[in-house]
C-alpha positions in Angstrom: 0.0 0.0 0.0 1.5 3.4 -1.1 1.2 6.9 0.3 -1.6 7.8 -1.3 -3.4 4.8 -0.5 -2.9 4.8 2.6 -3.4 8.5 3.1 -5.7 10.3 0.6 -7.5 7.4 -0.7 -10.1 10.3 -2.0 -7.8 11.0 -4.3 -7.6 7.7 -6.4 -9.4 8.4 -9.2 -8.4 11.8 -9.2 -7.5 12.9 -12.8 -4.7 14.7 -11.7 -3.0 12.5 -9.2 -0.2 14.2 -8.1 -1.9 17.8 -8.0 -4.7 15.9 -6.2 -2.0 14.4 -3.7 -0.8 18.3 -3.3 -4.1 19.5 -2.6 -4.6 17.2 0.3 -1.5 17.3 1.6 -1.9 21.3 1.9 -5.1 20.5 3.3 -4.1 18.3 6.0 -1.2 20.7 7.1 -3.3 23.9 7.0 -5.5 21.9 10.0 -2.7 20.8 11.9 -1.0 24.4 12.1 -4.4 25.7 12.9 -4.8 23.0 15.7 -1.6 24.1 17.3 -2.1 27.4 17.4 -5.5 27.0 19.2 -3.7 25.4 22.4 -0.6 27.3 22.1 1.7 24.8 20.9 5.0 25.9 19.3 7.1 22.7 17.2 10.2 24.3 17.9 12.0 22.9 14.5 9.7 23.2 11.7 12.2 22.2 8.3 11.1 20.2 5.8 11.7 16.9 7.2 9.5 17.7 10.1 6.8 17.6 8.8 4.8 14.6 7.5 2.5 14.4 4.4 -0.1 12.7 6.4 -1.1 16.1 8.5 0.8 14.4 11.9 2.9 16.3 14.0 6.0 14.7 14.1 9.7 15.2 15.2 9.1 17.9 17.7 12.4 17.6 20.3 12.4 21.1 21.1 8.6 21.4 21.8 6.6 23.5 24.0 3.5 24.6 25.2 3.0 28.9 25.4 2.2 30.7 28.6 1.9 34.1 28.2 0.3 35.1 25.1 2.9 36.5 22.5 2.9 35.7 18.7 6.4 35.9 19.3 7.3 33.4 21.7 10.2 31.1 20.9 11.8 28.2 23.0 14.1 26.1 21.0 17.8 27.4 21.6 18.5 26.9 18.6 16.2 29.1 16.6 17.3 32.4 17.4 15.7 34.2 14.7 12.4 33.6 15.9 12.1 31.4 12.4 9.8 28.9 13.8 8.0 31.6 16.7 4.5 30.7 17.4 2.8 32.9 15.4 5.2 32.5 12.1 4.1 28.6 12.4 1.6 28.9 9.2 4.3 30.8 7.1 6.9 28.6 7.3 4.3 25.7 6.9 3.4 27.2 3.8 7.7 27.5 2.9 7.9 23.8 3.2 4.8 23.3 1.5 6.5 25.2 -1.5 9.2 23.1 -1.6 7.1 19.9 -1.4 5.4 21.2 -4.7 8.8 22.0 -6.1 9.7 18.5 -6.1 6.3 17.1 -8.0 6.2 19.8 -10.6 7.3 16.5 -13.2 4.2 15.1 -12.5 2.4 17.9 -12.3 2.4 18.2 -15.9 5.1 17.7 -18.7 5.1 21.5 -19.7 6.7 23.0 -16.3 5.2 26.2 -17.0 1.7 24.9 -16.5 3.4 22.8 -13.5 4.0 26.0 -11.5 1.0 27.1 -12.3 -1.3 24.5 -10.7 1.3 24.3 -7.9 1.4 28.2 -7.1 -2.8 27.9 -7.9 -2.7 25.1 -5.0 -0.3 27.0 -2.8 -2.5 29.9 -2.8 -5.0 28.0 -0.8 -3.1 27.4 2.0 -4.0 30.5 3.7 -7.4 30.4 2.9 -8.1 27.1 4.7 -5.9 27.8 7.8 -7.8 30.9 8.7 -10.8 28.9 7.8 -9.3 26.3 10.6 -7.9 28.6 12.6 -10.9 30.7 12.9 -13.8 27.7 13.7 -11.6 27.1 16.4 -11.0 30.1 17.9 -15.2 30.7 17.7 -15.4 27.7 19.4 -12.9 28.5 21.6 -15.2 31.3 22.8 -18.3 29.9 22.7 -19.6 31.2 19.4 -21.9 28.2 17.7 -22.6 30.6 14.4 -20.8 32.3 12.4 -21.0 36.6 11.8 -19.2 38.7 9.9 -17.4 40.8 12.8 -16.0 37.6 14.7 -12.5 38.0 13.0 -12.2 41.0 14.6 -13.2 39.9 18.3 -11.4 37.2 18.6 -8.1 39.6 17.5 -8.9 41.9 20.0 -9.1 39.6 22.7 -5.9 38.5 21.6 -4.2 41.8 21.0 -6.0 42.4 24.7 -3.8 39.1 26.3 -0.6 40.0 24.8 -1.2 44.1 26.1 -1.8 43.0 29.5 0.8 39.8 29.5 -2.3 37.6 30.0 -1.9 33.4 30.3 -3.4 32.3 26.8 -4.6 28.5 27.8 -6.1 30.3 31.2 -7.8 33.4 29.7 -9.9 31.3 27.2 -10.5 28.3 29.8 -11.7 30.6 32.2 -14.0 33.0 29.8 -17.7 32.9 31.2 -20.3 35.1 30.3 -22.7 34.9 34.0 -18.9 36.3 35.5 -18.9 40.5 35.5 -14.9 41.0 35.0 -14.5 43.4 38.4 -11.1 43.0 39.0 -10.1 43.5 34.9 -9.0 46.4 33.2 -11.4 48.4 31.5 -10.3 47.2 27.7 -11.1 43.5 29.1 -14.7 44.9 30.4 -14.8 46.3 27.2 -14.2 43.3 25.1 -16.6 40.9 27.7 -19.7 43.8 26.9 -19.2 42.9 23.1 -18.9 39.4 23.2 -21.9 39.0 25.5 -23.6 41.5 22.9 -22.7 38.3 20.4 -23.4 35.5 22.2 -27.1 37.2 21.9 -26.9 37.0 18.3 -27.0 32.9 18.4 -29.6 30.6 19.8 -28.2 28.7 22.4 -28.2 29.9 25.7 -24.9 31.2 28.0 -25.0 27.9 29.2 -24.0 25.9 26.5 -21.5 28.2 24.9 -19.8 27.8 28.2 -20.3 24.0 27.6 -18.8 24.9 24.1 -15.8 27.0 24.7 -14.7 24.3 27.8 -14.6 21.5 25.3 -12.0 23.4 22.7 -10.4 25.0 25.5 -7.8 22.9 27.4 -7.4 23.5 31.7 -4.7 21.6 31.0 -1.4 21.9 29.2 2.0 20.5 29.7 3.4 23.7 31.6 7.4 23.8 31.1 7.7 24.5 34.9 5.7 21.5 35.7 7.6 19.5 32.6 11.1 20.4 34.6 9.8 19.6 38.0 9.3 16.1 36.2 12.4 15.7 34.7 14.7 17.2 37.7 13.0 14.7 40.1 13.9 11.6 37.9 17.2 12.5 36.9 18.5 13.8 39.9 16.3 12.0 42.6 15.3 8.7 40.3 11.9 10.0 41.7 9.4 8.9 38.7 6.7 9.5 40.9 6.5 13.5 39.6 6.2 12.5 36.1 3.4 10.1 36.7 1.4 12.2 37.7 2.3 14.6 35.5 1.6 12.0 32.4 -1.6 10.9 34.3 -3.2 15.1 34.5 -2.6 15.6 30.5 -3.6 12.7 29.3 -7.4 14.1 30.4 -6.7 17.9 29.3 -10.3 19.4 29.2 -11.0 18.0 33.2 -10.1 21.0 35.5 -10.6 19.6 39.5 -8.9 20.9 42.8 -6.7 17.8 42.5 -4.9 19.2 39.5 -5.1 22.6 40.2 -1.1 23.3 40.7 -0.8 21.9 36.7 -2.7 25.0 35.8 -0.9 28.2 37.4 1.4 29.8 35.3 5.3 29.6 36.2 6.1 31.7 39.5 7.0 34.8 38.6 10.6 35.5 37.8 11.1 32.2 36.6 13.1 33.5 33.4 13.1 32.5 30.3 12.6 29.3 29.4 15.0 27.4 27.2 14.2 23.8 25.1 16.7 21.5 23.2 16.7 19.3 20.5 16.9 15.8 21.9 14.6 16.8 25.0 
């Protein structure tokens, strides 16, 4: 069984089999960025070889999970430039993307002019169908069933909101709850909370179950690097495995918040510094 078989079996009486192989590969990848960026995740080493026609994330040593919303936070120690930051993640997908297509222009079509012009034409709808990802999941994220024209624009100031005031990403959205008056916010964040109650009205379901909603695309739970390092540090220095048990046993049920594993969802104490990963981790 090839690739495509196994893979994209849609695509087997595709006329075009290798533009139809690009088209779900693009697909595929334009989900899984989308997916990543709605919990905060950051690959840490995107090249080409990290990435995996299927749509899996693969090869990701220098992982880690965001705190502190920033579209520029970084953590391999390695990438320096900010290449692979989390908010360049659907950029350089699309880069690697580029250079997939590069490589099946041949059998695209004999003529390679018209080959880089189906590939660019496929390229092009990279974009497209990661903010189409991107943005179901970020209405879900706060409890938006429909869809409406200005919900681009809330959801970006709430973000623009969490990386002003330094906010915890994973936290702010897990925690969002429309019966709650935001007292102890500053006024931008009361601001915000008026509109978006003013479109939850515009849907039919009640508060209730966009709560419901927004708690099922929004983790309590993430693998918070303080928590990772406690982990690690007890094993290797104390052969104490007991730490990472636990630790394996709290994110393997992310969406379940209880006073039992309320210590895996505080932030990292506060001038805890900047947090480093490596290759190999």
């Amino acid at each position: 069984m090839n690739l495509r078989q196994r893979h994209f079996s849609e695509t087997a009486d595709a006329e075009n089999s290798a533009l139809a192989l690009l088209e779900g590969v693009i697909e595929r990848q334009s989900a899984l960025i989308a997916q990543w960026l709605l919990v905060g995740f950051i690959h840490g080493v995107m090249n080409t070889d990290n990435m995996a026609l299927s749509g899996e994330t693969i090869d990701y040593g220098p992982c880690a999970f965001m705190d502190v919303y920033d579209p520029a936070t970084v953590f391999s120690s390695i990438d320096r430039q900010g290449r692979y930051a989390y908010g360049n993640q659907a950029g350089i997908a699309q880069w690697n993307l580029t250079r997939f297509a590069e490589s099946l222009l041949p059998l695209l079509d004999t003529d390679e002019s018209h080959a880089v012009e189906l590939a660019q034409a496929a390229l092009e709808k990279f974009a497209v169908r990661f903010e189409f990802h991107w943005l179901e999941g970020m209405r879900a994220k706060i409890g938006l069933f429909t869809s409406q024209a200005g919900d681009l624009e809330l959801i970006k100031s709430l973000l623009e909101w969490m990386q002003r005031a330094q906010a915890d990403y994973t936290n702010t959205l897990r925690d969002l709850d429309p019966s709650c008056v935001p007292a102890n916010e500053d006024a931008d964040f009361r601001d915000w909370h008026e509109r978006w109650l003013s479109r939850l009205s515009l849907q039919p379901q009640t508060h209730g179950e966009a709560v419901q909603l927004l708690r099922r695309h929004s983790p309590a739970i993430i693998p918070r690097n303080h928590k990772v390092e406690e982990a690690l540090e007890a094993a290797v220095e104390s052969g104490d495995y007991g730490p990472l048990k636990r630790l394996l046993a709290v994110i393997a049920n992310p969406y379940e918040a209880t006073e039992e594993n309320a210590d895996f969802r505080s932030p990292p104490p506060l001038g805890a510094g900047e947090y480093q990963t490596f290759c190999g981790t």
